[in-house]
C-alpha positions in Angstrom: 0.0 0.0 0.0 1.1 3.5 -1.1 1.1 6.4 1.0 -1.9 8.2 -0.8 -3.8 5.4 -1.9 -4.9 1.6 -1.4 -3.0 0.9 -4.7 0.8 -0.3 -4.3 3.9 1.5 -4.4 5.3 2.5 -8.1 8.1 -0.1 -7.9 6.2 -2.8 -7.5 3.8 -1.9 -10.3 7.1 -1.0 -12.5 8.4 -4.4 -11.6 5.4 -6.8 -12.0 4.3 -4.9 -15.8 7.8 -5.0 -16.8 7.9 -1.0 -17.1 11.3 -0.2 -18.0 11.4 3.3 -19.0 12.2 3.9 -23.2 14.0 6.6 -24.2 12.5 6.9 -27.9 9.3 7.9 -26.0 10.5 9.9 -23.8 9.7 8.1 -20.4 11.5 9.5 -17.2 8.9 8.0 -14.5 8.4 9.7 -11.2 8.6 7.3 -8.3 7.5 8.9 -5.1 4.1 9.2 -4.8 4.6 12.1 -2.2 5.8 14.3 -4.7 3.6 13.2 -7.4 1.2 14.3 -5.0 2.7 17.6 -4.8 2.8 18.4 -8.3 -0.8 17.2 -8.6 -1.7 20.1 -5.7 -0.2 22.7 -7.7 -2.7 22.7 -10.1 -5.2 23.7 -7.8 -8.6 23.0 -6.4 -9.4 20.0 -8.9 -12.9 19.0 -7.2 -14.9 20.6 -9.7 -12.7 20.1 -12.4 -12.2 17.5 -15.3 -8.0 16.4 -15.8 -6.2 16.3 -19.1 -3.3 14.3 -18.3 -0.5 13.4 -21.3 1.7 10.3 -21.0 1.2 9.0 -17.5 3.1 6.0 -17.7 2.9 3.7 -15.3 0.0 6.3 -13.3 2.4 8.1 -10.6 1.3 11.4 -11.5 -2.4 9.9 -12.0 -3.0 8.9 -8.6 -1.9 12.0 -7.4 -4.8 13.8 -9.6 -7.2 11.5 -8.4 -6.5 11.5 -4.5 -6.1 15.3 -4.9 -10.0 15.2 -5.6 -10.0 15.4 -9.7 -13.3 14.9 -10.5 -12.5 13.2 -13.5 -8.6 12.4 -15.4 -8.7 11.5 -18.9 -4.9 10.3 -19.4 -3.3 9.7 -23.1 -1.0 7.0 -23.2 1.3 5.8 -26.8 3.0 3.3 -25.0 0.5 0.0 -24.9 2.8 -1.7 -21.7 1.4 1.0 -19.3 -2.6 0.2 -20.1 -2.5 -2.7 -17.4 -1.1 -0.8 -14.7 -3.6 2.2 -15.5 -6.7 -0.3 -16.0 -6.1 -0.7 -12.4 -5.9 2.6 -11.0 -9.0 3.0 -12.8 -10.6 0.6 -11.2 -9.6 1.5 -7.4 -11.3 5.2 -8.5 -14.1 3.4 -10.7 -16.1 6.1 -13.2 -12.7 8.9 -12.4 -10.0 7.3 -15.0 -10.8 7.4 -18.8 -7.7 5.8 -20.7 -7.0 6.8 -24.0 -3.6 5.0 -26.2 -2.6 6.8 -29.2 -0.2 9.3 -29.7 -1.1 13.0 -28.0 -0.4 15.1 -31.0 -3.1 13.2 -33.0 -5.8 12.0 -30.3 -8.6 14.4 -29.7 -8.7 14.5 -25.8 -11.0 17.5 -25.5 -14.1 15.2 -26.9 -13.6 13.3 -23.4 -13.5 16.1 -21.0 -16.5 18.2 -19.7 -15.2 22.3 -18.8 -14.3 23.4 -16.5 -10.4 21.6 -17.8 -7.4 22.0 -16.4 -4.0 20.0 -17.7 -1.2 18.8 -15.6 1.3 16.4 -17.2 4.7 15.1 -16.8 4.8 16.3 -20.4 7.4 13.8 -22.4 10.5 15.4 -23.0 10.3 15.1 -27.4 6.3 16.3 -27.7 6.1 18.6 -24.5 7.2 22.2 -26.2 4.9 21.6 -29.6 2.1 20.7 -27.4 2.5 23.9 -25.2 2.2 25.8 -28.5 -0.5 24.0 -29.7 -2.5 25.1 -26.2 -1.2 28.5 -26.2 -2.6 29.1 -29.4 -6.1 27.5 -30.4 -8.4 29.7 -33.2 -10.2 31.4 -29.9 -9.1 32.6 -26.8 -10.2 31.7 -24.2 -9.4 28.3 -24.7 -10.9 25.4 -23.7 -8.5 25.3 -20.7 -8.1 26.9 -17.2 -4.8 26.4 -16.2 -2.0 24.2 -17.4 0.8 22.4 -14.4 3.4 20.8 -16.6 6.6 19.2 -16.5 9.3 20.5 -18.6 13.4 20.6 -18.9 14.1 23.3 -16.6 15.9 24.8 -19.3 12.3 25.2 -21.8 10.7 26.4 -18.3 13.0 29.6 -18.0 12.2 30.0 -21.5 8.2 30.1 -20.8 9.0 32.7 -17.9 11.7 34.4 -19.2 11.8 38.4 -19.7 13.1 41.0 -22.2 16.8 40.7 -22.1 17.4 37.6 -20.3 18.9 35.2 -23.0 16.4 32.4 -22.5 13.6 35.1 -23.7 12.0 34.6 -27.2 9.1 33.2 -28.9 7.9 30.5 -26.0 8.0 33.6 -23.7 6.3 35.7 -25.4 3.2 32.7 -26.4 3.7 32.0 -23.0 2.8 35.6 -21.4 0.7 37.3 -23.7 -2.5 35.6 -23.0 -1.6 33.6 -19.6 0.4 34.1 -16.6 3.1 31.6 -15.8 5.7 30.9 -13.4 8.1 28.1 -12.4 6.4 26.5 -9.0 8.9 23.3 -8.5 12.2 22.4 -9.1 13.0 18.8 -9.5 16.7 17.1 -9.8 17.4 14.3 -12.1 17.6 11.5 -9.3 13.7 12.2 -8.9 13.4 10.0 -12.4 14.1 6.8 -12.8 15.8 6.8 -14.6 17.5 9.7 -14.0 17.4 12.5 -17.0 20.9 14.2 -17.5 19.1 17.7 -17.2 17.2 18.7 -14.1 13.5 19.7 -14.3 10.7 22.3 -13.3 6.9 22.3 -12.8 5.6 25.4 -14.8 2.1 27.0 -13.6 0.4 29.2 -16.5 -3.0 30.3 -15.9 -5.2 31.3 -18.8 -5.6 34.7 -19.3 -9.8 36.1 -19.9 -8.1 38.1 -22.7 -4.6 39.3 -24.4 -2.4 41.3 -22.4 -2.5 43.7 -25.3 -4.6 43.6 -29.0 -3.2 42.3 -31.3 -3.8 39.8 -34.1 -2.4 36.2 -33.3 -1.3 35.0 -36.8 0.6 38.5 -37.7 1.7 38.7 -33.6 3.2 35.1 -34.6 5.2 36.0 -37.9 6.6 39.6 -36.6 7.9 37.3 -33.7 8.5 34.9 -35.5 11.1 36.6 -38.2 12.5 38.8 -35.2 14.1 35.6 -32.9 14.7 33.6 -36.2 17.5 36.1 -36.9 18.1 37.2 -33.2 21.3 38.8 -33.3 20.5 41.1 -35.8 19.0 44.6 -34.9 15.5 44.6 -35.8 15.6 46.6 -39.2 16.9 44.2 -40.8 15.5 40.7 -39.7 11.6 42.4 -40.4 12.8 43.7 -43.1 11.0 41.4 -45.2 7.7 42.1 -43.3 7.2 46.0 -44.9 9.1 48.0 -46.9 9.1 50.8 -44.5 9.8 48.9 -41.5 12.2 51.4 -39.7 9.0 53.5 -39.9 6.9 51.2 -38.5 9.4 50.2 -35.7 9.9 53.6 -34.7 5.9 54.2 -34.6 5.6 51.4 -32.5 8.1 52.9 -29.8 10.9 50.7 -31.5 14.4 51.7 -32.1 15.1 50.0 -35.4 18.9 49.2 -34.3 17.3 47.1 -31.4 17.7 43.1 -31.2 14.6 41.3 -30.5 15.5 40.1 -27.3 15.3 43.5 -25.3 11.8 44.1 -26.7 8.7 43.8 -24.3 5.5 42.0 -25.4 3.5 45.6 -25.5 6.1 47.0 -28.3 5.6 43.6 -29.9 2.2 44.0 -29.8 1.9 47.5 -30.9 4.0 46.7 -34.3 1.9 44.0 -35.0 -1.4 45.9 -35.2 0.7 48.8 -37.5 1.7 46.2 -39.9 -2.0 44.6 -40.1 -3.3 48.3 -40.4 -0.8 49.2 -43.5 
């Protein structure tokens, strides 16, 4: 018996379904249930709230939804060895754990889940950045998400809360902060995993946002940004220059000097040059 649940300690679960963690999926499994449990309580109040929960493995994370109150987890799983030992968390919280195997990018979890949603995820390390920008930019904002308490590199997790002139600062921070609020709420070393990662990790917060920071439109937001960090260490007038031809003008209406680099620009200027560029 675990420490949070009837159910019995990872190991033994790893052990008796043959669990070995696989690299070409990006598995790193979490072992202790008490801190499972504590990354599942720093999504919140989940009582009155449905789980999306990406590549639980062998369920660590899971049962730490569930005894946190989740009213109900819908978990996508690619790897087929991890069904069993999910089937039976399911069944210790019967009509609370819906199991869906296929591959995360492709499976339509949202059809499952009744709002309010909230995702937490030990996200795997090769999917977890495109599925961030997939959430932080649907066709309509709000999305159909409250918050999101995922696992990333700790190096990708600076990125998401990083600031004008910090060097991790670019396009993730600024999809990251325009229409949500996030910050880093755990750190976790690589001996947490078995096995062990050879990069430590971080539990990012973001909470949805009821609207943009600031207007702008997403797609031309996207491609000024876009173009600016593709080139990053040239000054602005000449890695948008492609955008307008009179892009110095437009940068310096936007508040812009056009000898700036993209990393010392805040989301507002961003912002502002986007809406210019869609207006001319």
């Amino acid at each position: 018996m675990s420490g949070i649940d009837e159910l019995p300690p990872l190991r033994e679960v790893i052990a008796r379904h043959g669990l070995s963690a696989r690299k070409a999926l990006g598995q790193n499994f979490l072992l202790d249930l008490n801190l499972t449990a504590k990354i599942a309580r720093q999504a919140g109040d989940l009582t009155q709230a449905d789980v999306l929960e990406i590549g639980p493995g062998p369920g660590g994370l899971t049962r730490g939804l569930l005894a946190s109150g989740a009213r109900h987890v819908v978990a996508v799983e690619k790897d087929p060895r991890c069904l069993p030992a999910l089937q039976e968390i399911a069944e210790a919280y019967p009509g609370r754990l819906t199991v869906l195997q296929g591959d995360a990018l492709e499976v339509d979890a949202f059809a499952h889940l009744t709002p309010p949603v909230k995702i937490a995820a030990n996200l795997p390390y090769n999917v977890g950045t495109e599925l961030l920008i997939r959430w932080l930019t649907p066709e309509t904002w709000p999305p159909r998400w409250q918050t999101l308490t995922l696992m990333f590199q700790r190096e990708v997790a600076q990125r998401i809360v990083a600031r004008p002139g910090d060097k991790a600062y670019g396009r993730l921070a600024i999809l990251s902060q325009w229409r949500a609020d996030p910050r880093i709420v755990m750190d976790l070393p690589p001996g947490a995993f078995t096995p062990p990662p050879k990069v430590s990790s971080a539990v990012v917060h973001i909470e949805a946002l009821p609207e943009p920071r600031y207007p702008a439109d997403p797609a031309v937001l996207s491609r000024v940004v876009a173009a600016a960090f593709n080139q990053r260490r040239k000054m602005l007038r000449a890695s948008l220059r492609g955008l307008a031809p009179d892009i110095e003008d437009r940068l310096r209406e936007a508040g812009i000097a056009p000898t700036d680099r993209a990393e010392q620009i805040e989301i507002e200027r961003f912002c502002a040059l986007a809406r210019l560029l869609q207006a001319s």
